[in-house]
Short mmCIF file of the C-alpha atoms (twelve columns), coordinates in Angstrom:
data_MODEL
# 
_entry.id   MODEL 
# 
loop_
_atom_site.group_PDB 
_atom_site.id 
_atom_site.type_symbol 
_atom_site.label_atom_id 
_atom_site.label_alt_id 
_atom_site.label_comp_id 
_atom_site.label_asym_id 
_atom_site.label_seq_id 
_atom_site.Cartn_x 
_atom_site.Cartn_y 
_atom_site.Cartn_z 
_atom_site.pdbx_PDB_model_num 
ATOM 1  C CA . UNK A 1  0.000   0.000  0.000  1 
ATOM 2  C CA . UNK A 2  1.189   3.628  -0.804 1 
ATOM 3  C CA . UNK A 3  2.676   5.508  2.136  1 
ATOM 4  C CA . UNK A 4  -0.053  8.374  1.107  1 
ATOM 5  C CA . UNK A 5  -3.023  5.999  1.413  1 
ATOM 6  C CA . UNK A 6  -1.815  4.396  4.855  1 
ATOM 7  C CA . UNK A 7  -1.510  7.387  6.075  1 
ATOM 8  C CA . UNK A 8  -5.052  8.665  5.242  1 
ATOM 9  C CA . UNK A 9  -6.554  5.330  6.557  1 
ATOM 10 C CA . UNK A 10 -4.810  6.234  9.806  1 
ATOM 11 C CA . UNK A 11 -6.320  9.502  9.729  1 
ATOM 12 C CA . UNK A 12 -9.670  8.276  9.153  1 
ATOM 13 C CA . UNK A 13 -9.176  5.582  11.589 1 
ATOM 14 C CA . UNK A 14 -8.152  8.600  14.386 1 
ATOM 15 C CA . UNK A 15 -11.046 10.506 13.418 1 
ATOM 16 C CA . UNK A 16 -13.406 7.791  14.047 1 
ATOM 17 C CA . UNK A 17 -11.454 6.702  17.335 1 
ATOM 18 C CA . UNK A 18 -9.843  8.974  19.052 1 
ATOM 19 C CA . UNK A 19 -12.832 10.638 20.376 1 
ATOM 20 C CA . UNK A 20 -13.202 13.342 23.093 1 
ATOM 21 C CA . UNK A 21 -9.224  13.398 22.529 1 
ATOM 22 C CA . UNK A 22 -8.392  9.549  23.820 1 
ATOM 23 C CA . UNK A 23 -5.515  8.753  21.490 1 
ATOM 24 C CA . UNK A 24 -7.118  4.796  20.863 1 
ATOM 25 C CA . UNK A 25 -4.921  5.134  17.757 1 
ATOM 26 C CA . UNK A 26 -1.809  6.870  16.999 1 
ATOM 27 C CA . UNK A 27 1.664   6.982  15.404 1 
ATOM 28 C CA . UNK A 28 4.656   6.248  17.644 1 
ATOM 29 C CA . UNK A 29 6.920   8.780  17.776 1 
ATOM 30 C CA . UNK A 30 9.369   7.154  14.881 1 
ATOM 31 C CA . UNK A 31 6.941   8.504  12.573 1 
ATOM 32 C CA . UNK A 32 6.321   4.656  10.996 1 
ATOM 33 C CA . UNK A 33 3.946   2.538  13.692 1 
ATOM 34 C CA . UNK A 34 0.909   2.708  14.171 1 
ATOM 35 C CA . UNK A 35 -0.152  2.495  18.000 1 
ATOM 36 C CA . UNK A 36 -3.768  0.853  18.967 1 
ATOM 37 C CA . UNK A 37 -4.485  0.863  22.492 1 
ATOM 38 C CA . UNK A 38 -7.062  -1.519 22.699 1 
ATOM 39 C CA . UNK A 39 -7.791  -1.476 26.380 1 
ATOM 40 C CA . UNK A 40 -8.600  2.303  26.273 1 
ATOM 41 C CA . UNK A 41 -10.590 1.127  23.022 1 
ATOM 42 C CA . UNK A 42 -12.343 -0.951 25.035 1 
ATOM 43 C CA . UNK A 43 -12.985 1.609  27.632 1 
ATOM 44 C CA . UNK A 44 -13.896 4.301  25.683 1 
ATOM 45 C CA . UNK A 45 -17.076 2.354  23.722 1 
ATOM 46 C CA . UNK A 46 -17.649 -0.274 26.316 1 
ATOM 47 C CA . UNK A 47 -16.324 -3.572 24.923 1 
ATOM 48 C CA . UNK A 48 -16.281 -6.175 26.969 1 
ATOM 49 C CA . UNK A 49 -12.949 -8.608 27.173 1 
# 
């Protein structure tokens, strides 16, 4: 996949996420992974394990 099309899937994928400002997705500082925190994911829309 294109680095310009990853990149605006992770966008999209933040947008829909990350809400109220909970980073449940974000890139690590190296500028290359992509972070999901899936127990704040879990949190945030009530997921059960």
């Amino acid at each position: 996949m294109p680095q310009v099309a990853s990149r605006g899937a992770i966008l999209h994928a933040q947008r829909l996420l990350n809400i109220e400002g909970y980073p449940v997705v974000r890139i690590d500082s190296d500028g290359v992974t992509v972070i999901l925190d899936e127990p704040l994911l879990r949190e945030q829309f009530g997921i059960r394990s």
